[in-house]
C-alpha positions in Angstrom: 127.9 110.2 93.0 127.4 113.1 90.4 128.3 116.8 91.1 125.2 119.0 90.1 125.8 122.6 88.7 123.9 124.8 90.2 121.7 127.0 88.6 119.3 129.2 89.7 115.6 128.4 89.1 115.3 131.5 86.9 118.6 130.6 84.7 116.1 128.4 83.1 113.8 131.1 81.9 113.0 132.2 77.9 111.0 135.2 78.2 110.9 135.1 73.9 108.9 131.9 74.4 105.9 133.9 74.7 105.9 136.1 71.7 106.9 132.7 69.5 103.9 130.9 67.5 104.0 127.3 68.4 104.3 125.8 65.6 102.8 121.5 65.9 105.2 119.2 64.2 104.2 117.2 60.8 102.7 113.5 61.8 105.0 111.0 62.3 104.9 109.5 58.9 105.7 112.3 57.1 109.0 113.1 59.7 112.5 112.2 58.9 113.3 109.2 61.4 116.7 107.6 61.9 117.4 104.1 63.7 121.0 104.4 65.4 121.7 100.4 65.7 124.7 99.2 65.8 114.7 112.2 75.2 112.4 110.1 76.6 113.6 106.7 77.4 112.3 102.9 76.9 113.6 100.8 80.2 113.0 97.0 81.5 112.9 97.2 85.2 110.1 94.3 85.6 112.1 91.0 83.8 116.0 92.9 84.4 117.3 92.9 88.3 118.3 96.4 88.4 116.9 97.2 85.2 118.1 98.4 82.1 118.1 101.3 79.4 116.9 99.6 76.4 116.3 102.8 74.0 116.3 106.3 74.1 114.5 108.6 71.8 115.0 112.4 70.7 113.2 114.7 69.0 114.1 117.7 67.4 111.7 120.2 65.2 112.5 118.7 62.4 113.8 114.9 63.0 112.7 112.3 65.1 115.3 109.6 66.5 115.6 106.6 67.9 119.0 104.9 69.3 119.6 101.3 70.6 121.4 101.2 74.1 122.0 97.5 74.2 124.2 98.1 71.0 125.8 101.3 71.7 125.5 101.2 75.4 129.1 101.7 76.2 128.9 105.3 73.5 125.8 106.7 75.2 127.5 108.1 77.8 130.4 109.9 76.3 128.6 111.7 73.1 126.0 112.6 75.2 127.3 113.8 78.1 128.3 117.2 76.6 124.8 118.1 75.5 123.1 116.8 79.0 125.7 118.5 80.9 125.1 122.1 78.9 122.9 124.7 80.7 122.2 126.5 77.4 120.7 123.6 75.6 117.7 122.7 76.7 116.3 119.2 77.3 112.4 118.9 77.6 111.1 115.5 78.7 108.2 114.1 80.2 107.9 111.9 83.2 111.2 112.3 84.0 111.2 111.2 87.6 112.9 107.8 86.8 114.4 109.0 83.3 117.0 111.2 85.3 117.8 108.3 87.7 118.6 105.9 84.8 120.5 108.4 82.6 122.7 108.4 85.7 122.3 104.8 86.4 123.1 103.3 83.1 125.2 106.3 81.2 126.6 108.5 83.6 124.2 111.4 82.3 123.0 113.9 84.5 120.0 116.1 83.5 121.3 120.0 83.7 118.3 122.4 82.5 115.3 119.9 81.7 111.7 120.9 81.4 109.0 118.4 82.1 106.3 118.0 80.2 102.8 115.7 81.0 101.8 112.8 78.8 98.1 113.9 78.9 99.3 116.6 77.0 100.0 114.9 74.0 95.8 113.9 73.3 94.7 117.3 74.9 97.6 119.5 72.2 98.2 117.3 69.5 94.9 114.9 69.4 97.1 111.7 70.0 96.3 109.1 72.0 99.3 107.1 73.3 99.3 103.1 72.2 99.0 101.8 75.7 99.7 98.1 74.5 103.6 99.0 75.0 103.6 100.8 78.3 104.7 97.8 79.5 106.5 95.6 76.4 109.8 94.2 76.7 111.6 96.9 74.9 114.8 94.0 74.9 113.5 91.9 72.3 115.2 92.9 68.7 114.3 93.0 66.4 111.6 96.2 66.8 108.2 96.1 65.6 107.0 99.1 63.5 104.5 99.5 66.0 106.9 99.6 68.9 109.1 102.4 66.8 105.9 104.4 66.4 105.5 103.7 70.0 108.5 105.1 70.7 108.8 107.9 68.5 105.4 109.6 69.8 107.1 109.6 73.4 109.4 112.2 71.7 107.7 113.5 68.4 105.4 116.8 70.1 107.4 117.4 73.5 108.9 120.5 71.6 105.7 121.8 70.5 104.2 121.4 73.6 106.7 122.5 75.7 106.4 126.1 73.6 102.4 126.0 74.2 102.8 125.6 78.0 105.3 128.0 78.2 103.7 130.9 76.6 100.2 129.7 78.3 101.7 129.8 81.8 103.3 133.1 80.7 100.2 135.0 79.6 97.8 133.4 82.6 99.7 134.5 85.6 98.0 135.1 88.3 100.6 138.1 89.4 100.2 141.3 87.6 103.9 142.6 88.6 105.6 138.8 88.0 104.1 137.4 84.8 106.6 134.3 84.8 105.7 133.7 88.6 103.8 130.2 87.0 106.7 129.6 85.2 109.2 129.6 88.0 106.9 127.5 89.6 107.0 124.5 87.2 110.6 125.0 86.3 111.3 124.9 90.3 110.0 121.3 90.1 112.1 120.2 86.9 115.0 121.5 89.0 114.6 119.4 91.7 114.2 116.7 89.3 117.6 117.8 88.2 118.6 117.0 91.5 118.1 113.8 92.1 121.3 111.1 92.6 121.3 107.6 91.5 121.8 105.4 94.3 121.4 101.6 95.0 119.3 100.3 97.5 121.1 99.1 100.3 120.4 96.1 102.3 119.8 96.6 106.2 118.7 94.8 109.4 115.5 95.5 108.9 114.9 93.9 105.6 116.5 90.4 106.1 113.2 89.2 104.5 114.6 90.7 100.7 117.8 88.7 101.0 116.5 85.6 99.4 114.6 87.2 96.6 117.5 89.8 95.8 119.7 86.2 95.7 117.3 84.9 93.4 116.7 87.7 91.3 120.9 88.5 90.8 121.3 84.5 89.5 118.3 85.0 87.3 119.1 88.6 86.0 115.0 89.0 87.2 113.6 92.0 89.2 113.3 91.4 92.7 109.5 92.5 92.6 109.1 89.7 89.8 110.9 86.6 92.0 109.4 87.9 95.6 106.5 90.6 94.9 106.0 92.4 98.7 102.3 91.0 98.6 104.0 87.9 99.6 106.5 88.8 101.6 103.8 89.9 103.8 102.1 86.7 103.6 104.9 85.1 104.5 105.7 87.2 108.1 101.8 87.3 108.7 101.3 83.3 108.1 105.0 82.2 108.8 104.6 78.8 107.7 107.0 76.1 109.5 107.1 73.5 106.8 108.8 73.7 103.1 105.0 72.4 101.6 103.1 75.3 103.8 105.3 77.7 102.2 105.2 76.5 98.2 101.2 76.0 98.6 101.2 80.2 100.2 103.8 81.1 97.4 101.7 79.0 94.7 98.2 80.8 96.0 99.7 84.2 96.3 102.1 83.9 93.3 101.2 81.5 91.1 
C-alpha cells in the first residue's frame, strides 16, 4: 500500500502554458536516443501471469529514451522514485490507467502530478500514425528490433508538445468567461484520480472457485490466467458442465483450441 500526497487539483496548474509557443519536436531520426541496457511503458500481461514491465520510455524536449526493466529491474525503482514522487516536476503520459498500477506494481513508483494525454493525438498534432503491428508484441524477446525501438520511442517522442497544445487550447476555449482554466481543472481532475489509484492483487473468493485451476495453471506456467482459462470458457464450462474428462477436452478444444 502506497501513501498518496495530496495535492489539490489546482496545484497542478501552469497558467504560463498559454502564452508559450508549442514548439513540435524534430522527427525521430534526427533526435538524440539512448538505449539504457544493462514515460510511457511497454508491458506483457497476455504470456506473463501477473505481468511484467518490460521497458519504459521517456522523452524530454530534446532527447528520447528508452531503458530495459528486465536488466535493470531491481534500479528502476530507486533512481526514479525521486522524480515520480516530486510535485514540481511534471510527468505527462498517455493512457495511464494501467501505467500507474504497474509503476506501483513492478517499481514501487507512484504517479504524483501526471497529465494524460490521448493517443489520437499524436496523428491529429503531429501527423503520425502509431505502428499498430506492436500494440500487442512480446516486448520480452531481446534482442529489439529497430522497428520495435521506433515503436517505442513514438509512445514518448510528442507527449511534450502535445501536452503544451492542449493546454493552451483548453486555456483559450473555456467555456467560462470569469474561470478561463475551468477546462483545465476539469482534465487535470481526472489525471488526479489517476494519481490515485493503488495497486492491489486480485484476491480469490468463494465466489470464484471456478479461477482456482487456471490461476494453478497459469503460476506453474508463468502464463496469464486469461491465456490458460479465457472467461469465454469458463462460462462454457458452468453452462454445459460436462461430467466426463473427454466432454470437457472436446468443449475446451472447440472453445479454445
Amino acid at each position: 500500500m502506497y501513501l498518496h500526497e495530496k495535492l489539490l487539483v489546482t496545484d497542478f496548474i501552469d497558467m504560463t502554458v498559454s502564452h508559450v509557443e508549442p514548439v513540435k519536436p524534430p522527427p525521430v531520426e534526427s533526435t538524440s536516443f539512448k538505449l539504457v541496457p544493462d514515460v510511457d511503458l511497454e508491458h506483457n500481461h497476455y504470456r506473463s501471469f501477473q505481468g511484467l514491465t518490460c521497458l519504459v520510455q521517456i522523452s524530454t524536449r530534446m532527447e528520447d529514451f528508452i531503458v530495459d526493466t528486465l536488466k535493470l529491474r531491481v534500479q528502476i525503482g530507486p533512481y526514479l522514485r525521486e522524480v515520480f514522487n516530486d510535485p514540481t516536476k511534471r510527468k505527462v503520459m498517455h493512457g495511464a490507467d494501467r501505467d500507474i498500477i504497474w509503476l506501483q506494481r513492478d517499481f514501487g513508483l507512484k504517479g504524483v502530478k501526471v497529465g494524460e494525454t490521448l493517443e489520437y493525438l499524436v496523428k491529429r498534432f503531429c501527423d503520425v500514425a502509431s505502428n499498430k503491428e506492436y500494440q500487442n508484441a512480446d516486448w520480452r524477446l531481446r534482442p529489439l528490433t529497430g522497428e520495435m525501438l521506433r515503436y517505442a520511442r513514438e509512445d514518448t517522442h510528442y507527449l511534450l508538445y502535445i501536452y503544451d497544445l492542449m493546454k493552451r487550447k483548453l486555456l483559450s476555449s473555456s467555456t467560462y468567461p470569469n474561470c478561463p482554466e475551468a477546462s483545465l481543472v476539469e482534465v487535470y481532475q481526472r489525471s488526479y484520480d489517476l494519481c490515485m489509484q493503488l495497486y492491489q492483487k486480485e484476491i480469490m473468493t468463494e465466489n470464484s472457485y471456478l479461477n482456482i485451476y487456471g490461476d494453478i495453471i497459469a503460476r506453474s506456467e508463468d502464463e496469464s490466467t486469461s491465456y490458460i482459462l479465457p472467461n469465454k470458457v469458463l462460462i462454457e464450462i458452468a453452462k454445459q458442465m460436462p461430467v466426463t474428462t473427454g466432454k470437457l477436452r472436446h468443449l475446451l478444444k472447440s472453445r479454445h483450441p
